[in-house]
N, C-alpha and C positions, 0 to 999 in steps of 0.2 A: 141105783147109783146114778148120780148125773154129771153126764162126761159134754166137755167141747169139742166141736168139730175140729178139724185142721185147717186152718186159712193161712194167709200170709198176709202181713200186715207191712205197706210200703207210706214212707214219708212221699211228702211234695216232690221231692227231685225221680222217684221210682225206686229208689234202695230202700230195702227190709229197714224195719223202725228199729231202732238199737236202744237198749234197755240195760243200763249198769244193774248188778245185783250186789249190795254188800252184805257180803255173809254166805256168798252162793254156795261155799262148800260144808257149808252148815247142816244141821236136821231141817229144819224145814226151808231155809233158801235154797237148797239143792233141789230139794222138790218143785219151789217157784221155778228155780232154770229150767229144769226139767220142763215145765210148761209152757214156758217164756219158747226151748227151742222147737217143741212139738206145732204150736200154734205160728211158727217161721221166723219170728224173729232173729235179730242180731244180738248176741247174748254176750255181754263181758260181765265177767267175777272181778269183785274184789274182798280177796278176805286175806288177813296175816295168818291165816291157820293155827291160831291159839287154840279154838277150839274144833274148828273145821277139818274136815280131812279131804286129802287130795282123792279116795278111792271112791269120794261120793261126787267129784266132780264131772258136770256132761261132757262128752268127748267133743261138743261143738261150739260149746263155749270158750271162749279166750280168760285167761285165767291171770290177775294180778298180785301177784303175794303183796299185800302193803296194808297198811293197819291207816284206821279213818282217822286215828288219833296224828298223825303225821304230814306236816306239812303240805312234804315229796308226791302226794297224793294228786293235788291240781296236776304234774306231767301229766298222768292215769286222764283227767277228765278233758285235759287241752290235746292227747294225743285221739280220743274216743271219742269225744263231742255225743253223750246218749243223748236221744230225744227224752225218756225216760229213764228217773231213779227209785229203783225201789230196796229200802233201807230198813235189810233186816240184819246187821252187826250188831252186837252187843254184849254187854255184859251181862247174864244172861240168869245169874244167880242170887236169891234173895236174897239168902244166910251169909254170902259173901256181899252183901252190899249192905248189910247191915254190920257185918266185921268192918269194912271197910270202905265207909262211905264215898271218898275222896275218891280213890279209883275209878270207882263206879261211876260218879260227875263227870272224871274225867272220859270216857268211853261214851256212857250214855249218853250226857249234853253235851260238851265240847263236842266231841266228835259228829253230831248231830247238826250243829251249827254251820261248821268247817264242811258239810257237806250239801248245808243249805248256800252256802256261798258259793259256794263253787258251781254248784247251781243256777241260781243268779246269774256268775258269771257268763258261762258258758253255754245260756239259754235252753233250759232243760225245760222241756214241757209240762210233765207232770211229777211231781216228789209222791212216792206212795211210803207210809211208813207203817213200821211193823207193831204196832204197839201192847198194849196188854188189859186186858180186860177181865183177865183173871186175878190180878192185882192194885189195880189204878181204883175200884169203887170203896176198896178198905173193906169191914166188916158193914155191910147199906144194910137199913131197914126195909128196904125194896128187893126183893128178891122172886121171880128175876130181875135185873136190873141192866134200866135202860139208860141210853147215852144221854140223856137228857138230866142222870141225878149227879150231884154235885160230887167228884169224886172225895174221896179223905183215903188218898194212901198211907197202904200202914205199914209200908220199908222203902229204902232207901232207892229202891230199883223200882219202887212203882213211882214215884217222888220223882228219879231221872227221867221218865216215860214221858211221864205228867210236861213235864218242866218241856220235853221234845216235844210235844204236841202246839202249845203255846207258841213256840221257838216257828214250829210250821205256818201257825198262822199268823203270824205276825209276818212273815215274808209273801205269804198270800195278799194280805191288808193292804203292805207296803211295796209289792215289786211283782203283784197278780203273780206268783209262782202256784200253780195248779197245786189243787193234794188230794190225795185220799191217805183216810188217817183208818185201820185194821183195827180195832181192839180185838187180840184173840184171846178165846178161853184158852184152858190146860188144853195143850195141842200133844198128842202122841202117834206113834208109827216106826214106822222102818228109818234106819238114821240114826234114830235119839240117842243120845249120848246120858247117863244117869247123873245128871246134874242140871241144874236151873232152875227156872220157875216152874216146870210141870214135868220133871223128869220121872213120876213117880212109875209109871208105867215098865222104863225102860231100866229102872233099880228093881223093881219088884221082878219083874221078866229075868235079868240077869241074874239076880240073886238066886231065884229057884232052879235055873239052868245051871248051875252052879254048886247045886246040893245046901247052899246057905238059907240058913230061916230069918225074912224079913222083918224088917219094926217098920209097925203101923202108930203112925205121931196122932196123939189128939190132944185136946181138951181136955182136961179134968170134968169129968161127969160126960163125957162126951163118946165113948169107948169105942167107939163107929166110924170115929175121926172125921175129919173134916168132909165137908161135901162140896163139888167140884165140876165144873161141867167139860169136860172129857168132850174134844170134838177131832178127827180122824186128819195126819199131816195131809193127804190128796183134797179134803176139802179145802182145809185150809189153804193149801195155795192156789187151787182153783179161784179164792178169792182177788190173790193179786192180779189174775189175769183180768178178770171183770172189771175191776179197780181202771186197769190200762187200758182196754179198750173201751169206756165207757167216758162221760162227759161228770159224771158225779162229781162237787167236793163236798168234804164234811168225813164226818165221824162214823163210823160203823162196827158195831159188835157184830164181833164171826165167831159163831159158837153152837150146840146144838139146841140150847132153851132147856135142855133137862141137866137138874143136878144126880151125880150118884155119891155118895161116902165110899170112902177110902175102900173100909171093911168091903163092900159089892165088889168095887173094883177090883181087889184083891181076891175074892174068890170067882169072879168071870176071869181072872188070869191063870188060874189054877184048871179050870176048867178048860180054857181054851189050850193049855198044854198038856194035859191030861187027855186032849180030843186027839193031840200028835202023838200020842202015845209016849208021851215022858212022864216017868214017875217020881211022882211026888210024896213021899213019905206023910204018912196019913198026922204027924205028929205037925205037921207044919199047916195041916187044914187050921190052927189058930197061929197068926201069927205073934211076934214078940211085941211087945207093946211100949211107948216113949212118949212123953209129952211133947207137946210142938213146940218149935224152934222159934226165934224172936223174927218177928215179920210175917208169920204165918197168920193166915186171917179161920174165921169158921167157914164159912159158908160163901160162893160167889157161883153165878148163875145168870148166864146174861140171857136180856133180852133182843132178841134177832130178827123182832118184827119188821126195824127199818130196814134193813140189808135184803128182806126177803121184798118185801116191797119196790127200795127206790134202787137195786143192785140186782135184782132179781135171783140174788141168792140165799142157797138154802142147804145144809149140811145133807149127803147126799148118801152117809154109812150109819147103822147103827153101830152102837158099844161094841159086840158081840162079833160083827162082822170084821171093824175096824180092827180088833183085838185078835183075831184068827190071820186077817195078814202081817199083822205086827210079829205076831209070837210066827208065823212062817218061815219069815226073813231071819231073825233071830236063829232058825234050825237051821238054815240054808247057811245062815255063815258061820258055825260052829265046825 
């Protein structure tokens, strides 16, 4: 596993560098905080807690309830002045951004916008943002698939992502605002809420905690369902740190380069609760089976040779390990 020391990182004047997090009390921005305040920084939240919860948030983090969609938001950045923003808010579900498109614009772009501005205004150093990688390439004939292929999203929330990355660099072009842009694979772990774009882990985990027999969505001819590159929440935010104290701008897939199908996935979770000693009714070793939902792609699988290279990162847990602390936590808070 590859961990970062503890430093303390001070601006020009000698005060710790301050870093907004949007989403901090989220699945995986809580985990950025969490690293943002290990590594020294000055750490403020902002999330409306639509989906966040307060019991994930750091005890040293200052914490803003306000939604990015909302004006009221500039007091937040004229009272905190961050050096750095890192912009993991969103809407965060495909099925739901394909019910309802307009919502989703509203949260994913606008709100993206309004906090590029504020930005601008208020001289922020560098914008890092959260984006998606497990969504944004569409069904690619390139697999794994690098930041360099033309994306063709194929829902509504990968379409908003898209549209925020553009939104970032266009302010870069026109007002040199610094970025680092994330693509992450399907992110799972401790946190996850069973809903979004890659919740499947933390639906399948509760379900069987639960005594419920899961549906595994595919393709017609497909029975194995889709395949997905599954990369660990601690790596993943390890990314944003690198992002912040690094000079990089550009695009970056964060992910681990191996695809798995659903079906694997599904039985390394079985396993890995079966390791805890929860029993699993041998009826549910198959699980119930559904066709996939609109927005749902086959196959996505990124490639992470740039990041490993010009970021010098690299997913740092396998499947197997990341899935043994996931399903941990999940017993721990039962």
């Amino acid at each position: 596993m590859i961990l970062l020391g503890i430093l303390q990182f001070k601006d020009i004047d000698g005060g710790f560098m301050k870093v907004l997090v949007t989403g901090g009390c989220g699945f995986i921005g809580s985990h950025v905080v969490d690293g943002f305040v290990e590594r020294g920084y000055d750490v403020v939240i902002v999330d409306d807690l639509s989906t966040g919860k307060t019991e994930n948030k750091n005890d040293k983090a200052r914490l803003h309830i306000a939604s990015i969609c909302d004006d009221g938001i500039e007091e937040i950045f004229e009272q905190e002045r961050p050096d750095i923003v890192n912009h993991h808010a969103a809407q965060i579900s495909v099925p739901l951004s394909a019910k309802i498109p307009l919502f989703d614009a509203e949260v994913n772009i606008k709100g993206t916008i309004r906090l590029l501005e504020l930005s601008k205004k208020y001289g922020v150093k560098k914008f890092i943002f959260a984006s998606t990688g497990g969504a944004i390439y569409g069904d690619a004939d390139k697999i794994p698939t690098a930041e360099d292929y033309v994306p063709e999203p194929a829902s509504p929330y990968a379409i908003s992502k898209f549209s925020g990355e553009k939104y970032i660099r266009y302010y870069y072009g026109q007002f040199n605002l610094n970025y680092t842009i994330l693509r992450y694979s399907n992110v799972y772990g401790p946190r996850q809420i069973p809903h979004g774009e890659a919740g499947v882990v933390s639906i399948f985990t509760e379900s069987l905690l639960a005594g419920q027999h899961p549906t595994l969505y595919y393709f017609e001819g497909e029975e194995d369902g889709m395949v997905r590159d599954y990369c660990y929440v601690k790596d993943i935010a390890r990314a944003s740190l690198i992002a912040a104290e690094g000079e990089k701008v550009g695009i970056f897939n964060i992910g681990t380069g191996k695809g798995t199908c659903t079906r694997d996935l599904y039985n390394s979770i079985i396993n890995a609760l079966r390791k805890k000693g929860v029993k699993i009714p041998e009826a549910f070793n198959e699980p119930r089976h559904g066709f996939a939902r609109a927005g749902e792609i086959r196959a996505s699988t990124l490639d992470v040779s740039r990041a490993k290279k010009e970021l010098g990162w690299e997913a740092g847990y396998g499947l197997n390990d990341g899935l043994s602390e996931t399903v941990e936590w999940y017993l721990d808070k039962a």
